[in-house]
C-alpha positions in Angstrom: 28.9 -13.9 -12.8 28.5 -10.4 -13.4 25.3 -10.1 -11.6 27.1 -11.8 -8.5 29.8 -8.8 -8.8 26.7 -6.8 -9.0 24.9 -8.1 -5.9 27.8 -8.1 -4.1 28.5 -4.6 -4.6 24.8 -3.5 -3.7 25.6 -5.4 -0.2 28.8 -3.7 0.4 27.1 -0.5 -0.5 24.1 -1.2 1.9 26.6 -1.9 4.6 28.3 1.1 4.2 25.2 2.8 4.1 23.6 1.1 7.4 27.3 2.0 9.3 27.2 5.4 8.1 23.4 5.7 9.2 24.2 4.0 12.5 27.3 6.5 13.2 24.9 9.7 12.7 22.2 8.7 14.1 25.0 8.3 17.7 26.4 11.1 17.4 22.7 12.7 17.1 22.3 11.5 20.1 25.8 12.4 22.0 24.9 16.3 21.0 21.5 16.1 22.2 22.8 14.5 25.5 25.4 16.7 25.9 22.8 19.7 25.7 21.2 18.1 28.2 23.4 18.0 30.5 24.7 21.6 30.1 21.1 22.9 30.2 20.6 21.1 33.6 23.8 22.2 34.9 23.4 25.7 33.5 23.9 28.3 37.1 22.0 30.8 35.2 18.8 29.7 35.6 19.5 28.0 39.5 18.2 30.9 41.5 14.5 31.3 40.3 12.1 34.2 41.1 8.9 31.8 42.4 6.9 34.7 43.5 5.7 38.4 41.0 2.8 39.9 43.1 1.5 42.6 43.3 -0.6 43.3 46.1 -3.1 46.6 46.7 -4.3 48.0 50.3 -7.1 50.0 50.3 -5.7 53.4 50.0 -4.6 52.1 46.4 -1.1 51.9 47.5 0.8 49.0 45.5 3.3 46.9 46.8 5.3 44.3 44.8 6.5 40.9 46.8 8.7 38.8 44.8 10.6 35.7 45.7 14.0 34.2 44.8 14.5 30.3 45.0 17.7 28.2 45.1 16.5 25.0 43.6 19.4 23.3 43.3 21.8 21.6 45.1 24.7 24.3 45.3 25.3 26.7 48.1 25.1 30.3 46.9 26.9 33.3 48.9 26.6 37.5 49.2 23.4 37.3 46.9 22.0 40.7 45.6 19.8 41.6 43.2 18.5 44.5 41.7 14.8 45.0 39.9 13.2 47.6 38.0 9.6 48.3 37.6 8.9 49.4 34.5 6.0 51.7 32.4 4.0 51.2 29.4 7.4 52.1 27.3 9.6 50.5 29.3 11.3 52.6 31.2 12.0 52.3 34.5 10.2 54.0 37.1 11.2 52.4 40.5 13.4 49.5 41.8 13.5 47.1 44.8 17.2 45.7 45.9 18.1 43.3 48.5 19.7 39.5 49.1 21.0 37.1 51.1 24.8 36.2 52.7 24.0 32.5 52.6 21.0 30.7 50.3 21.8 27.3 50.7 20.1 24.2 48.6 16.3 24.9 48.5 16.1 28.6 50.1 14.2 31.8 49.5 14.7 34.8 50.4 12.0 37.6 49.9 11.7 41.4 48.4 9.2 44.2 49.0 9.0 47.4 47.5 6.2 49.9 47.3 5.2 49.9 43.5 5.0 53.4 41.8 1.4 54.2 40.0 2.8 53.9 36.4 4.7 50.8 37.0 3.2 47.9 34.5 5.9 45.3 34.4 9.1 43.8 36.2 12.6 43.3 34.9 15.7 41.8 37.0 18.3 43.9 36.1 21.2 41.9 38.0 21.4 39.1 39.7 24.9 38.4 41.2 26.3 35.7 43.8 29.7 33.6 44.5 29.0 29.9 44.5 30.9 27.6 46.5 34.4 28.8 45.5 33.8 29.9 42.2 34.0 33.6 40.8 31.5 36.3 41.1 28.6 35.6 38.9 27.0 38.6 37.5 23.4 37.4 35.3 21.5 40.1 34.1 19.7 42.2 32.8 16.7 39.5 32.0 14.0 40.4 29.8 10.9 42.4 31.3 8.0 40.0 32.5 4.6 40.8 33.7 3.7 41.1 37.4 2.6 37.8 38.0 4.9 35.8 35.9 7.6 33.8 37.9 10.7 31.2 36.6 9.6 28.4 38.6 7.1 27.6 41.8 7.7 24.1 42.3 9.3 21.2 41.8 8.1 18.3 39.8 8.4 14.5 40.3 10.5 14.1 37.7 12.7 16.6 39.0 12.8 15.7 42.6 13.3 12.0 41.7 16.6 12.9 39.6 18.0 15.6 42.0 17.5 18.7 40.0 15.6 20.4 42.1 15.1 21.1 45.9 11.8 22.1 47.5 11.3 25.7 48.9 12.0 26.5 52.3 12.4 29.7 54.6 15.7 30.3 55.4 16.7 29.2 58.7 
């Protein structure tokens, strides 16, 4: 008799157990959803610089081209940005500035800016826009990158397949 007591207790211990592992392991799986889902929606990372080059003529004049893409699905109004080129130390040496009054779902728009001699890297310093009704958004300053390095290029299957991202195109 007292080992049934015993067994029976071990069973409604293991059932607790299995519930309490099976209510965890959910709500594991809510969070990790829910991040999801505000990482995909997150407008800070929607307009993506796709091209960092620097290109050279054969006076030894630098020029920097970079490119800003709308990859998502949202239209994006009076777009501006500002970036600095930057020296060994990391301090700013020149800038290029410019945007777009409309950048709707897939656009680019483009930047050019003769590149001082000491310049070494690139920083976006601000990145502001309105989207679609909302408030000014004003991102920035990013980290410094190389020349060369870019957020994004292209999209993936993956990506196209589940909407999160539009291919490039020229703005028309």
């Amino acid at each position: 008799m007292a080992k049934d007591s015993e067994n029976a207790g071990l069973r409604r211990w293991r059932k607790r157990a299995i519930a309490t592992w099976a209510v965890l392991a959910a709500l594991a799986v809510i969070a990790f959803a829910a991040m999801f889902v505000l990482a995909a929606t997150d407008p800070t990372e929607n307009i993506a610089l796709s091209r960092n080059e620097v290109v050279s003529a054969p006076s030894g004049e630098r020029t920097w081209r970079g490119t800003f893409w709308n990859h998502s699905d949202s239209l994006y109004t009076d777009l501006d940005t500002v970036v600095l080129f930057l020296d060994e130390d990391g301090k700013p040496v020149g800038q290029a500035s410019g945007g777009a009054d409309r950048l709707d779902p897939g656009e680019t728009f483009h930047l050019e800016a003769k590149l001082p001699e000491d310049a070494v890297r690139m920083q976006i310093y601000q990145l502001r826009w309105t989207r679609e009704g909302s408030h000014r958004a004003v991102l920035g300053p990013y980290k410094s990158w190389p020349f060369g390095y870019v957020m994004d290029t292209e999209c993936g299957e993956l990506r196209l397949t589940i909407g999160a991202c539009l291919p490039q195109r020229e703005q028309s």
